[in-house]
N, C-alpha and C positions, 0 to 999 in steps of 0.2 A: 348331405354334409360329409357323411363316413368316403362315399364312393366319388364328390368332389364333379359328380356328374349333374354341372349347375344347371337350374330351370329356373325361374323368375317365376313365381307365384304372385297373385296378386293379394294386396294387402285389405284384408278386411275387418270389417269391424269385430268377429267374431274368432279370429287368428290368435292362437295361440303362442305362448311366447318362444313355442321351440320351431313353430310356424315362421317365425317372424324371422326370428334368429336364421332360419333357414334363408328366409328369403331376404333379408338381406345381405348375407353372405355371398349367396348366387347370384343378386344382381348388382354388389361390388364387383364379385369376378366376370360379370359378363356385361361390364361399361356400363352399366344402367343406375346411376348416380339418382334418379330422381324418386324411384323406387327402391334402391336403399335409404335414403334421407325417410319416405313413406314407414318403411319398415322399423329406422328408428324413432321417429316418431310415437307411432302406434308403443313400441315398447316402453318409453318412454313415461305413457300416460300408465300403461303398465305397472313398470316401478315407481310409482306414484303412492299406486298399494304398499309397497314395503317388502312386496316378497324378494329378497338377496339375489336369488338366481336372477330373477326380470332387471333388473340393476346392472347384474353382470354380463347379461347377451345385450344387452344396451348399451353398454362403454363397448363390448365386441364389438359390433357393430360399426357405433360413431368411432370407434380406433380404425377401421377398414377403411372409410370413409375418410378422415383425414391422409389416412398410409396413398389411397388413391387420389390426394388431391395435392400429392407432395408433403404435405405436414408432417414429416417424420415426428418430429418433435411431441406436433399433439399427442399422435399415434402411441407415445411411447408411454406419456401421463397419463394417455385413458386405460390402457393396458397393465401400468402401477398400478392406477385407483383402481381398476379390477381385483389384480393379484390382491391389493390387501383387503379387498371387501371377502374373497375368496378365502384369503387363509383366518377369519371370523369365524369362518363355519365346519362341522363336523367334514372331517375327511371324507371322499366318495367313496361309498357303497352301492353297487348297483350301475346302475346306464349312468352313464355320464349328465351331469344337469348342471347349468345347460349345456345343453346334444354339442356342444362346442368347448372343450375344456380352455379355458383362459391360457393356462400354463404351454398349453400345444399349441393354441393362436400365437401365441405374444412368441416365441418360438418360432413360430411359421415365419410371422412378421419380420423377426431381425434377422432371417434367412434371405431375404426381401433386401433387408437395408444393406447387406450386405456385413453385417456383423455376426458371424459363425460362434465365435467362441460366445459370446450373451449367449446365442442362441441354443448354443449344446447346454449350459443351466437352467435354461428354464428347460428343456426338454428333458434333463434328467428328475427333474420336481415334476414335469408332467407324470412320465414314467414309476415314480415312487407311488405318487398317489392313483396313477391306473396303470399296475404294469401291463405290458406285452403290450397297451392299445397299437393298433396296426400305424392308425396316424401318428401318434407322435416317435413310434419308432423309425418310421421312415423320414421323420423330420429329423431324428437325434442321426439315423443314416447319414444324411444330405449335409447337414452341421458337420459331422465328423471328417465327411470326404473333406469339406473345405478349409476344414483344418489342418489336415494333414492327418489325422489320428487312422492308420489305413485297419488298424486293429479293432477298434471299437467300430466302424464302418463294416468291417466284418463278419462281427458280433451281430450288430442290427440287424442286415443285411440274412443273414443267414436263419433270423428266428422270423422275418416275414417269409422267408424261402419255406422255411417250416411248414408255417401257418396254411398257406397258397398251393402247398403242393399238391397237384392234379388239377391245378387254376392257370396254366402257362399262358390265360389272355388276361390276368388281371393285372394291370397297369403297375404295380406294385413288385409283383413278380417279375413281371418285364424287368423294371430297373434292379431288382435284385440280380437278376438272371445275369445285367446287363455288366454286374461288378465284378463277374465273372465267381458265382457261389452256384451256379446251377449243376 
């Protein structure tokens, strides 16, 4: 998820829900629509238990799944019903759960639909409640370039240069490197 270097796991009975989460993420991004439906499925019966997080990699999920099937629309209610099942619970402490912050999906997403400015607020609410994460900094990056904000784009930009440096093959770095902060 962190490194975006998708695999297709297969889904089993014993898959955990950052498992799941995992794998249907990777196999939205890598065309495999039957085994993300698999994945949310399985979570699914998951959040069936009650536990919040398995609820919320679930709408993740079934949100990719519509974003991939054109549904913008769905895509944006299961991402809502996320955010607000998300903002119910104590702020994050610790790794991120689920291994997918909503705030930096939903973020990602309308980078996607081609709406920057949504997308630079939920990225900065990503940001609040996990600063510096590398993901969602690079998405508030990517938001800012297309908005025009060449200043906060260089803010971003320059605290993944940060983070990265002595990393000049990590993919992250590249496009920093690439805004010209190296």
């Amino acid at each position: 998820v962190e490194s975006e270097q998708w695999k297709v796991q297969p889904v089993r009975d014993k898959s955990t829900s950052h498992e799941l989460l995992a794998t249907g993420l990777s196999a939205v991004r890598q065309n495999d629509l039957s085994t993300a439906r698999a994945a949310n499925d399985a979570l699914a019966k998951l959040a069936d238990d009650g536990r919040a997080e398995d609820k919320i990699a679930q709408m993740e999920v079934a949100a990719l799944i519509a974003a991939a099937e054109g549904d913008t629309d769905d895509a944006i209610a299961l991402m809502d019903t996320a955010i607000a099942l998300v903002e119910t619970l104590r702020p994050p402490n610790g790794a991120a759960s689920p291994v997918k912050p909503p705030y930096e999906l939903y973020g990602e997403l309308l980078l996607e639909f081609n709406r920057p400015a949504e997308a630079t607020a939920k990225f900065a609410i990503a940001l609040q409640r996990m600063p510096n994460r590398m993901r969602s900094l690079l998405g508030a990056a990517r938001a800012a370039v297309k908005t025009g904000n060449t200043s906060a784009a260089k803010r971003f930009y320059a605290t993944i240069v940060d983070y990265w440096v002595g990393s000049p093959d990590n993919p992250s770095y590249k496009e920093a490197a690439q805004f010209g902060l190296n």
